[in-house]
N, C-alpha and C positions, 0 to 999 in steps of 0.2 A: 583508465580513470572513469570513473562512477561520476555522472551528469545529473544534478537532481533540478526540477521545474518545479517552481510551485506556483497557484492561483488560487486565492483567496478569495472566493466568490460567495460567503458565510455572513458579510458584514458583523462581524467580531472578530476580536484580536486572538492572533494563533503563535504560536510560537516556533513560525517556520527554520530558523536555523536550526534548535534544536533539531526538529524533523526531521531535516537533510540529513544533521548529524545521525541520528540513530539508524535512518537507513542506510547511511553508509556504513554504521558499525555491520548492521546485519548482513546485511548481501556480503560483507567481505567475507564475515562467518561464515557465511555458505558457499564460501570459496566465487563470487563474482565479484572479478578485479576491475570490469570494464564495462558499460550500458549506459543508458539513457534513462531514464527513471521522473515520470509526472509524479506531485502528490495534490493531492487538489482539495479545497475545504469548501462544502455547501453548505445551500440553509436546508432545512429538514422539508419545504416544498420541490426542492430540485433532489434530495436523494431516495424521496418518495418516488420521484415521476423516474430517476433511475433505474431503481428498483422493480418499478411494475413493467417498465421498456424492456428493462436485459434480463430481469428472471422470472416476470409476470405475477408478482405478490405485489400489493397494493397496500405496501406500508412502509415509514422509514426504518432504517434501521444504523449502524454505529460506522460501517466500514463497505466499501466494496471496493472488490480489485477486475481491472481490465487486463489480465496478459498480454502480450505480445509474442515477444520472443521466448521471453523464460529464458530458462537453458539449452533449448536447442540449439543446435550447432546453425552458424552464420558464415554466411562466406566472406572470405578475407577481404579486408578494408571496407566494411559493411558494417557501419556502427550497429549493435547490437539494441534494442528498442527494449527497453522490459514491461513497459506498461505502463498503467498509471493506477492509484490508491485515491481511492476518494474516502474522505471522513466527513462526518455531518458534526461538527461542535454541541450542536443543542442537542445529539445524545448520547456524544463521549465526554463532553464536557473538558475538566482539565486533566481527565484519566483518557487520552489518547494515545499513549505510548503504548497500552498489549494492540488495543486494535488496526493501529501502525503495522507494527509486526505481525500480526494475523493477514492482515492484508498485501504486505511485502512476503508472506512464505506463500501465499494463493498466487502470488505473481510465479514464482520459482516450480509449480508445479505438485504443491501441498495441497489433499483434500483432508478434509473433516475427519477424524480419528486420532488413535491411537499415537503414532508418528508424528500428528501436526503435534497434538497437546503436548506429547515431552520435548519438540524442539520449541516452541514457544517457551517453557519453563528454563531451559537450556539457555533461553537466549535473555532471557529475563533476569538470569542469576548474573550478567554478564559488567 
C-alpha cells in the first residue's frame, strides 16, 4: 500500500486528493506497490530558502523532490520511505500535475534527460 502525507503550508487552496491520487497512479506505473510518500505545498519564500539550502541557487522554482528510499531494496518489515515532493503553488499555479510527476520520477531515481522526458510523456498520455 502506497501512504501518501500531505502539508499545505502555501496558504492557498490545493487540490490534495487529487495529488495523492495521481501519485498513486504513478508510482504504481513504475511498478511501486508499497512506500510512504510526503507531498508538501509552500509559499515561494519557503521554497526559495529550499532551494538555496539543498542545491545552493538562490531562487524559487515549480518542484523539488527529497529521496529517500527510492527503489532500493529495504529490509523486510521496514516500510519503505520514498521521500517527499515539494510544490510551490505561486509557480505551478493550477498546472501542478507534470511538476507532480517530474518530482515523484526524481524520487524513483530519474535524472534530467532523455529517459526522464519520454517517461514523463508516457505518463502524461495516462
Amino acid at each position: 500500500m502506497i501512504t501518501v502525507e500531505t502539508d499545505n503550508r502555501s496558504g492557498v487552496a490545493v487540490e490534495a486528493e487529487a495529488a495523492e491520487a495521481l501519485a498513486r497512479q504513478v508510482l504504481r506505473a513504475e511498478g511501486v506497490s508499497g512506500g510512504e510518500l510526503g507531498i508538501a505545498w509552500v509559499g515561494a519564500d519557503e521554497m526559495r530558502a529550499l532551494k538555496r539550502e539543498h542545491l545552493g541557487i538562490d531562487e524559487v522554482t515549480d518542484v523539488l523532490s527529497f529521496p529517500i528510499d527510492g527503489r532500493d531494496a529495504v529490509p523486510d518489515g521496514v516500510p519503505r520511505a520514498l521521500g517527499d515532493v515539494v510544490l510551490c503553488p505561486a509557480v505551478v499555479g493550477e498546472e501542478w500535475r507534470a511538476p507532480l510527476v517530474h518530482g515523484l520520477l526524481h524520487l524513483l531515481g530519474f535524472e534530467h534527460g532523455d529517459a526522464m522526458t519520454e517517461r514523463e510523456r508516457e505518463l502524461a498520455r495516462r
